[in-house]
N, C-alpha and C positions, 0 to 999 in steps of 0.2 A: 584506548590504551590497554583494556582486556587486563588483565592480573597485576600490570603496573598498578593498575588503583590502587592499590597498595602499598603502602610504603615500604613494609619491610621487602615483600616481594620485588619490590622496583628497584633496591637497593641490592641486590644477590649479585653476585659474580654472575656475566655470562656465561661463562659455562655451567654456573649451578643452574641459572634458567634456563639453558637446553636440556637439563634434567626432570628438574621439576616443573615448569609449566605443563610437558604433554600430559601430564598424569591429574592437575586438577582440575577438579569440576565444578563449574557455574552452576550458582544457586541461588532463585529468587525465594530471600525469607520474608515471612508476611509478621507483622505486628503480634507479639505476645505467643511466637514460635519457640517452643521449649526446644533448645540443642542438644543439652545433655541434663538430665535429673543430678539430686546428691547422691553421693557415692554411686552412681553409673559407667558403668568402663568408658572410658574417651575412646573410641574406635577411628574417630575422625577429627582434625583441627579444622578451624576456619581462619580467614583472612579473608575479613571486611572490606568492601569495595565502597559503599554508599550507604550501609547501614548502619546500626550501632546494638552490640550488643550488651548487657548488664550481665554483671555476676553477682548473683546472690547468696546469701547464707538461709536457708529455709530453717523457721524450728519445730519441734514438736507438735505446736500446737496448731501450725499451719502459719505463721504471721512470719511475713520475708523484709531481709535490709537490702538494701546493696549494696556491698562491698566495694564496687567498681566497675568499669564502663570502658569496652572496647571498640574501637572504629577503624579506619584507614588507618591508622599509625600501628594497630598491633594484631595477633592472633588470638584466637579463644582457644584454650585447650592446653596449656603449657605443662599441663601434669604429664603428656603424651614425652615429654622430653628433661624432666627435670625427676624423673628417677617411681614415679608413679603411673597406674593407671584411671584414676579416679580421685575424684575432689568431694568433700562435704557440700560444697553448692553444688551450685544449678546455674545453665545459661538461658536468657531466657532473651531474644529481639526485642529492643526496646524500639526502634525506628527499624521499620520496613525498607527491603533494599536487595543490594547482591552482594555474596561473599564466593569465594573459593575455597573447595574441601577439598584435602588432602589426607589419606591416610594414613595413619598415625604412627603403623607399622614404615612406612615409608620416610617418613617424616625422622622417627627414631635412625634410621639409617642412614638419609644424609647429615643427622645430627652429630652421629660419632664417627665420622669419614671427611666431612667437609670443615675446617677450620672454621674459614670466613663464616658461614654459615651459622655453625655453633656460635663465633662472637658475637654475630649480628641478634641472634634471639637471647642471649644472657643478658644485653644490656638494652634491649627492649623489657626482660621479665625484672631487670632490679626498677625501671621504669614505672611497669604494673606495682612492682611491690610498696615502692614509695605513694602510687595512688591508695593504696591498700589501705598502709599507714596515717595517711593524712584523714580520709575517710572515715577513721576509727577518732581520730583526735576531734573530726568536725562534728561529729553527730555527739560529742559527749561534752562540748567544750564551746560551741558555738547556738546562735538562735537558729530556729526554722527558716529565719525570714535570711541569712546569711546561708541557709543549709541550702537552698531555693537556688540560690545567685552565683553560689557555685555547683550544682548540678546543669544549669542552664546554660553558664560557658563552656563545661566539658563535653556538653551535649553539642552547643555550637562548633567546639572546634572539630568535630568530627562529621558535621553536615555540609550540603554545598550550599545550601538557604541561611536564613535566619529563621526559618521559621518550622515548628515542631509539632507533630501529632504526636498528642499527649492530655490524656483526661487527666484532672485534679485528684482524683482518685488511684490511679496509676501513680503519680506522682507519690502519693502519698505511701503507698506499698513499697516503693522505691527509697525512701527515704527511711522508712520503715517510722511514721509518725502519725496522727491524727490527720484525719481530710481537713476536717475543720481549720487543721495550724494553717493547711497549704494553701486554703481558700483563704482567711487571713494573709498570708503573707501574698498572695498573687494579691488581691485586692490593693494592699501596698503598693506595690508594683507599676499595676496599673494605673492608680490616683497618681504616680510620678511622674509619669506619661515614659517609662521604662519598657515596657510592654503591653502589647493587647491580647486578649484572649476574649475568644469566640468559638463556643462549642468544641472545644478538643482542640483548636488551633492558638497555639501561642508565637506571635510572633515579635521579635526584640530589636525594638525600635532605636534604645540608645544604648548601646554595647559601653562605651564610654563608661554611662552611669551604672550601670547594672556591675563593671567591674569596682568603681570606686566603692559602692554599697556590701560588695564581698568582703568576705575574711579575708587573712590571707593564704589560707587553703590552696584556693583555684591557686595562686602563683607561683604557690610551691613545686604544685604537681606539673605546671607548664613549665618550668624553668627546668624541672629536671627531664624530663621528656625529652626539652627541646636539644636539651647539652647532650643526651643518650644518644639521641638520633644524628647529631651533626657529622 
């Protein structure tokens, strides 16, 4: 399918994809691939094909949240088109994979010349911004062991498996919590027979239960996605 992997990409006017497809370029990103630093110029967008990338907030002292989490449904780099050239995070590959770059210069220019185009990525970014939001309400408002269960679906809906490479430790950076909470709540997990985890492999046995055990964060943010995108 080549750049269809994408959803926004898959959905452009044929003629916008006789524009833009020749000009991007395939890229295999490897695990814990920093895209763009904070405050770094965005030179370049991506559109994830098979991987997933995170967006973080870094601070001062070096300790990172994540803010939110991009895959086949959206682009990393939206500042390239929404009136900025840089952001306070950072992208960093959380799942290894391939995406498509585009530059950003290019990118700006079919933004302000192509309608469709322009609509199709403002209501993928109010999408983003609603995960943004939720994000911020789960980590201040919810348990670890809920904080867990919805990173684990958002992660899922963005893979073709069930199953994730991902240390406990990772996780934890991610979530921007103690290892210990995440080893606790996967231990959960597991004793429910919801998941297994093996050496950096989690894989999710009963999707089912793992969504009833969630907030309702994850449904928030699928339901508006899913209406954005329809």
């Amino acid at each position: 399918m080549g750049p269809e992997r994408n959803e926004l990409l898959a959905a452009l006017p044929q003629q916008a994809k006789k524009r833009i497809f020749p000009l991007l370029r395939e890229v295999e990103l490897p695990i814990r691939k920093r895209i763009y630093a904070a405050a770094e110029e965005e030179t370049s967008v991506w559109f994830p094909a098979d991987c997933i990338v995170s967006l973080l907030y870094v601070t001062l002292d070096g300790h990172s949240t994540e803010i939110s989490l991009v895959g086949h449904e959206g682009i990393v780099g939206i500042a390239a088109f929404m009136g900025g050239d840089r952001t306070p995070g950072s992208a960093v590959v959380q799942s290894a994979g391939t995406a498509y770059r585009l530059g950003a210069s290019e990118l700006r220019r079919e933004f302000s010349t192509d309608a469709s185009l322009r609509t199709l990525l403002l209501r993928y970014t109010q999408a983003l911004i609603t995960q943004l939001a939720q994000t911020a309400v789960c980590n201040r408002h919810h348990t670890i062991d809920q904080q867990l269960c919805r990173w684990l679906l958002l992660s899922l809906d963005r893979l073709p498996t069930c199953q994730l490479t991902m240390t406990q430790e990772l996780i934890a950076n991610m979530l921007g919590v103690r290892r210990e909470g995440v080893t606790d709540a996967a231990r959960k997990l597991q004793k429910l027979g919801v998941i297994r985890y093996r050496r950096g492999q989690i894989t999710v046995l009963d999707r089912p239960a793992l969504e009833a055990l969630c907030c309702e964060c994850y449904g928030v943010v699928k339901k508006e996605t899913d209406r954005l995108s329809a």
